[in-house]
N, C-alpha and C positions, 0 to 999 in steps of 0.2 A: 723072413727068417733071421736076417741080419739084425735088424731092429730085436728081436725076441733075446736073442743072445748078448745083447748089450743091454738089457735088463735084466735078466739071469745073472751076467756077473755087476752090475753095480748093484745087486742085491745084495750079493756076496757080499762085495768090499764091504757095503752100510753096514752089514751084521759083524763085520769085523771090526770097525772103527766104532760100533757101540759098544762090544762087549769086551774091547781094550781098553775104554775108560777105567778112570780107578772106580772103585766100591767103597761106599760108607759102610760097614755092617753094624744094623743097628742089636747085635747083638756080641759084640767084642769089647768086653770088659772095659779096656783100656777106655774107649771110646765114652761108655755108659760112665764110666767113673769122673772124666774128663767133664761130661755134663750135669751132673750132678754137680760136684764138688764146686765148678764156678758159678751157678746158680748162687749154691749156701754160704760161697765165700762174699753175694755179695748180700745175699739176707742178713748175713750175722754184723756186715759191718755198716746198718744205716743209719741214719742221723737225720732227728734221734732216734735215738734206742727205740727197739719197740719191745713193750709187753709181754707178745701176744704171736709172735712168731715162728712156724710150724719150720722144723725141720724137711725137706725136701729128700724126696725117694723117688728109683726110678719106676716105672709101670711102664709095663711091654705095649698093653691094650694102645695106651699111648703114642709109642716110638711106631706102634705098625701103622696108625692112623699119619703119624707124619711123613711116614714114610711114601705111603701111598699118593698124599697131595702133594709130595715134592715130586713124586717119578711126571709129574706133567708141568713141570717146569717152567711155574709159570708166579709172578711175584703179585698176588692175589691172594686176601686169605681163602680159606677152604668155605665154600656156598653152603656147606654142608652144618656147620659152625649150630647154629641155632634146630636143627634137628636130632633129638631126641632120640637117641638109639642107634643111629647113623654114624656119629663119631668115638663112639666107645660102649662095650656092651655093657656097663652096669652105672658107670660116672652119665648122669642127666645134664653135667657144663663143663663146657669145654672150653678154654683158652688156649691163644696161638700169638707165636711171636715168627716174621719170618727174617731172613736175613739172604740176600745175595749178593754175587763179585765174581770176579774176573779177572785173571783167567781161572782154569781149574785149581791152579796152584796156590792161589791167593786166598785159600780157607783155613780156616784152622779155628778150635770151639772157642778159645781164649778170646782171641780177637771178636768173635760175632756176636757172644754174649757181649763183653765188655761194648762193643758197640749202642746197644741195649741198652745196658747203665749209663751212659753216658748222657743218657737223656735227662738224667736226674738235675742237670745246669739249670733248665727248663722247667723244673716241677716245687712246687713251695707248698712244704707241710703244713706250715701254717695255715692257708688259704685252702688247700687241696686243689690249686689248681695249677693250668700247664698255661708255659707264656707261648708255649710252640710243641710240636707232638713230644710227649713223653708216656704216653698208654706200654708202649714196649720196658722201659723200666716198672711202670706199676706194676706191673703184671708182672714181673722178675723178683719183686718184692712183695707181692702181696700174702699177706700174713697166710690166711687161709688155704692158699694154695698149697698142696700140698704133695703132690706128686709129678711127673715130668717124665719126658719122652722126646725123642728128638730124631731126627736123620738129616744127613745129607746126601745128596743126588747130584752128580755130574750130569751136568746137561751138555752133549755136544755140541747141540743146533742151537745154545743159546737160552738166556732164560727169557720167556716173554713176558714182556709191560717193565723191561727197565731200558736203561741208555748203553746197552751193550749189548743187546740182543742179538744181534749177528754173530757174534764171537761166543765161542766156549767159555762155560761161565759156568757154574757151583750154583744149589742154593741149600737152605739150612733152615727145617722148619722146626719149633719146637710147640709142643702143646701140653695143655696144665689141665690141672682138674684139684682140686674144683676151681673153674672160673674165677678169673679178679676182671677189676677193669670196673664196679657196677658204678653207674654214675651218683653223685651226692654219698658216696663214700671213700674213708679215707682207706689208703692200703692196708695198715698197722695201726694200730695203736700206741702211742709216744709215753713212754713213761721207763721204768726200772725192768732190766733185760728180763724176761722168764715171769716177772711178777705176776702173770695172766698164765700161766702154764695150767694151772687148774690140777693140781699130784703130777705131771706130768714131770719127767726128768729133764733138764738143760744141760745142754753142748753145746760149746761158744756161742751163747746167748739165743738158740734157738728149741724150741718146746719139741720133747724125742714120743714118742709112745711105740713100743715093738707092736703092738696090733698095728697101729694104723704104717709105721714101716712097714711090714712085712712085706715082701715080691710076690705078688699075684702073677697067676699064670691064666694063659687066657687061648681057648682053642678059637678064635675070631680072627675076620677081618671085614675091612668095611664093605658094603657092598657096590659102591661104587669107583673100590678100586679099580684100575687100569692095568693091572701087572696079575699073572694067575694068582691062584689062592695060595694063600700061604702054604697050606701042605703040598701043594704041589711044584712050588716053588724051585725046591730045590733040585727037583726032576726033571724040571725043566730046563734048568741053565746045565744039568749036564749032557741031557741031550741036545740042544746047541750045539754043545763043543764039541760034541762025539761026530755031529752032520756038517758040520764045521772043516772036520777032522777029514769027513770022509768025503765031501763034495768040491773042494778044492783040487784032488788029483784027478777026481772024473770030471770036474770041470776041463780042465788043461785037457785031458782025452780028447773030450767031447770039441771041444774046437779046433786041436790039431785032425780029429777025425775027421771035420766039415770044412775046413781048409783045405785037405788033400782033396777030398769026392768034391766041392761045390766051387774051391777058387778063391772062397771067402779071405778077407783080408781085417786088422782091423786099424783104425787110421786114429790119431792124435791130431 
C-alpha cells in the first residue's frame, strides 16, 4: 500500500512539473510573426542577389506537424519526412530544419534561425557546394520554398541524441513546403532581385503573389502525433488543471486519513 501511495503522488508531482513548463504556442501572432519575418529577412538579403525568390508565409498545416515532432523531444529529423500525406494534408514535400539548447531559457527564434544562416561561411554559390554542413541555410533560402511553420517544445527530461540530454533543454523545429535541399541544384538563382518574378509583385527583393500568400486553414493533424487531436486539445489541458485542481487536496486527505488508521509514515 505504501509503495502504491508513492506512486499516486510522484504521479502528481511529474504532471505538475510538466505542465509548469513554459508553452510555445504555435498559434500567437507575436511568435508566427517573429518566424516568418527572420526567415524573409534572411532571404531578401543573399548574396548574390537572387532572381527568383518567393516571399515566405506562414501555414498552420505546417507549425502543427512541427509541432507534433518536437513534443518527443528528440534532435532527429521527423521519419515521417519522405511520406506522402503524413506530413501535411495537401503539400506532397516537406522540408525541416531543427535547432536545440539549454537550458529552457536559452531559446529565443532570433538566435536559432540565425544559427541556420550561419551555415552560409560553409556554402559557395559558385560551386553549389558545402565545405561542412550547410543544408540548414539552403533550406532557409531556397527560393522555392515558400511557406513555414514552426514550434517550440520545452522538454524537461531533456532533448534526446544531443550532449545535454540530461538537463532541461528546448527544442525548435521548423518545416517548409515545398521542399529545398534537392541535390545537383542550386537554392536561387543569382542574377537582378525580382527579375524572375514572372507579373509577380517584389518586396525587399522577394517575389509576393496574394494567392499563393494567402493563410490556409486546415482541420488536420498528423497521424502519428503523440499529443491528442488537435480538437481536442484544448479540452484536455483544461481538464488537467481542473483534476489537478481537485486531486491535490484529496491527495493530502487521503494520506493523512491512512496515516491516522494504518501508522503509515513517509520518509526522505
Amino acid at each position: 500500500m505504501r509503495d502504491n501511495l508513492h506512486i499516486v503522488i510522484s504521479i502528481t508531482v511529474l504532471l505538475g512539473l510538466v505542465y509548469c513548463e513554459p508553452v510555445f504556442d504555435i498559434k500567437d501572432p507575436a511568435f508566427i510573426e517573429e518566424c516568418v519575418s527572420e526567415h524573409n529577412r534572411h532571404r531578401t538579403s543573399v548574396s548574390p542577389t537572387a532572381t527568383n525568390m518567393r516571399y515566405m508565409t506562414w501555414d498552420e498545416g505546417l507549425a502543427v506537424t512541427a509541432q507534433a515532432w518536437a513534443r518527443f523531444c528528440l534532435f532527429k529529423h521527423n521519419i515521417h519526412l519522405r511520406e506522402v500525406g503524413r506530413m501535411h494534408p495537401t503539400f506532397t514535400s516537406v522540408g525541416e530544419n531543427i535547432w536545440a539548447g539549454a537550458p529552457i531559457s536559452s531559446f529565443n527564434t532570433k538566435s536559432a534561425v540565425q544559427s541556420w544562416v550561419s551555415e552560409v561561411k560553409d556554402y559557395d554559390y559558385s560551386t553549389n557546394q558545402c565545405s561542412h554542413v550547410c543544408g540548414h541555410y539552403t533550406q532557409v533560402v531556397w527560393a522555392d520554398s515558400y511557406k513555414v511553420g514552426c514550434a517550440a517544445q520545452a522538454c524537461p527530461n531533456g532533448v534526446a541524441e544531443t550532449s545535454f540530454s540530461t538537463q532541461p533543454g528546448v527544442i525548435f523545429v521548423c518545416n517548409y513546403a515545398t521542399a529545398g535541399n534537392y541535390r545537383g541544384v542550386s537554392p536561387y538563382k543569382a542574377g537582378t532581385s525580382c527579375s524572375g518574378c514572372r507579373r509577380e509583385s517584389c518586396e525587399n527583393n522577394l517575389c509576393r503573389n496574394s494567392t499563393r500568400d494567402t493563410l490556409q486553414h486546415y482541420n488536420w493533424s498528423p497521424d502519428w502525433d503523440p499529443a491528442p487531436s488537435s480538437t481536442s486539445s484544448s479540452l484536455f489541458t483544461l481538464a488537467v488543471v481542473i483534476i489537478r485542481l481537485i486531486s491535490i487536496p484529496l491527495m493530502f486527505g487521503c494520506v493523512y486519513g491512512l496515516q491516522g488508521r494504518y501508522n503509515l509514515f513517509a520518509y526522505e
